[in-house]
Residue, then its C-alpha position, 0 to 999 in steps of 0.5 A: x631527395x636534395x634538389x639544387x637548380x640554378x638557371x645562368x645564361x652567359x653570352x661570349x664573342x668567339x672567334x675562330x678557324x674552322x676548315x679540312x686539309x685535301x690529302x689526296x682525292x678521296x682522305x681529308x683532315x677537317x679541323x675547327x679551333x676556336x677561343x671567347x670571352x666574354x661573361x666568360x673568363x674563357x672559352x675554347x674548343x679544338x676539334x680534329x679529325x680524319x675522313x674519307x670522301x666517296x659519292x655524295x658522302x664523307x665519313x670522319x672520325x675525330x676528337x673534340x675538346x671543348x673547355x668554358x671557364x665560367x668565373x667565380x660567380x655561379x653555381x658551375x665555374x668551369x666545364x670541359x668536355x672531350x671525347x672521340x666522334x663519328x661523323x657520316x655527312x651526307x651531302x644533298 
């Protein structure tokens, strides 16, 4: 058995735009984009998507992209992660 740990904290001022676009009364399109650095060369992740609004509830399907540049120092010097979303909200 090979065993390798390794513990990195990394901190990065991120900025970014996060809302959803009205098509009509009951559709929407909900986005997020946003970019840091920091001990990071760079970090990033877009998310988009399309829902629909009925009662207190939305449901979204959307994709998400996020990606981290971590430099050359440590163990893991980059990272991304991408895939397809369902979301049910359920406002109070």
């Amino acid at each position: 058995t090979h065993r390798v740990s390794e513990y990195q904290d990394s901190w990065d001022a991120v900025v970014g735009v996060s809302g959803r676009a009205a098509v009509n009364e009951n559709w929407f399109v909900p986005f997020n984009l946003d970019i840091g650095a920091g001990e990071s060369d760079l970090t990033w992740q877009v998310w988009a998507g399309v829902g629909y609004r009925f009662g207190n509830s939305d449901l979204v399907f959307g994709y998400r992209h996020i990606e981290w540049d971590l430099g050359d120092d440590g163990l893991v010097t980059e990272y991304s992660l991408s895939g397809p979303a369902l979301l049910w909200n359920y406002r109070f």
